[in-house]
N, C-alpha and C positions, 0 to 999 in steps of 0.2 A: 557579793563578789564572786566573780568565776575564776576557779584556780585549779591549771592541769600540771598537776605531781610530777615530778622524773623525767620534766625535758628538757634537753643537751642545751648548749649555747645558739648549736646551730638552728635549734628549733624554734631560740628562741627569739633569733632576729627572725624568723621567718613571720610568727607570729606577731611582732611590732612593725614588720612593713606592711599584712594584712591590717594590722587594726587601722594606718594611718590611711589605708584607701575611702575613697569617699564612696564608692559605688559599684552595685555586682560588675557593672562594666569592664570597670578598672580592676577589679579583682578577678575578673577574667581575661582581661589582656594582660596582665601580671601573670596569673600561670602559665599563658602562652611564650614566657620569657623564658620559665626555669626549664633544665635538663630534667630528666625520667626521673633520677633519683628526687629529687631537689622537688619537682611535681608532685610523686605521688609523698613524700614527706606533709607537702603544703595539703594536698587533697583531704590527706586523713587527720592533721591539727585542725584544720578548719569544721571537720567532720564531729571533733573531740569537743570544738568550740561550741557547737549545736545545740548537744549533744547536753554538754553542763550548762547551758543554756535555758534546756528543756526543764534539765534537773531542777535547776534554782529557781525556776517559774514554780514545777510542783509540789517544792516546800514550800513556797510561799503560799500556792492557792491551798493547801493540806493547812497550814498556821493558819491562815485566813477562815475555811471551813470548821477548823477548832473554836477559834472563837468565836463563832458568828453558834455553834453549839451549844459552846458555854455560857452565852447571851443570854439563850431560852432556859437556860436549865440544864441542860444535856452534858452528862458527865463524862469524859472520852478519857 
């Protein structure tokens, strides 16, 4: 599960209208919508989303690598 800490209300419809887009398409004719503020808000959660994206991929592949160690032996 991806979870970004300490964001406003406003951030966080921003984030539930990104999630229901279907396609970069549309998530880029979507930003073409919002004003400057409201843009770069969107530019940098979507950035955040990535980002703990990335993260939670490389706990996983680090958990995954532990165990595939401790398979063979390998004390970590």
């Amino acid at each position: 599960m991806i979870s970004i800490p300490g964001i406003t209300q406003q951030q966080k419809k921003l984030l539930d209208i990104m999630w229901d887009l279907d396609t970069q398409e549309d998530l880029l004719t979507w930003f073409e919508t919002l004003d400057d503020d409201e843009f770069q808000q969107a530019i940098t959660l979507h950035e955040m989303v990535l980002i703990a994206m990335m993260d939670h991929d490389n706990q996983n592949n680090l958990n995954l690598a532990q165990k595939m160690l401790a398979d063979i032996g390998v004390v970590c």
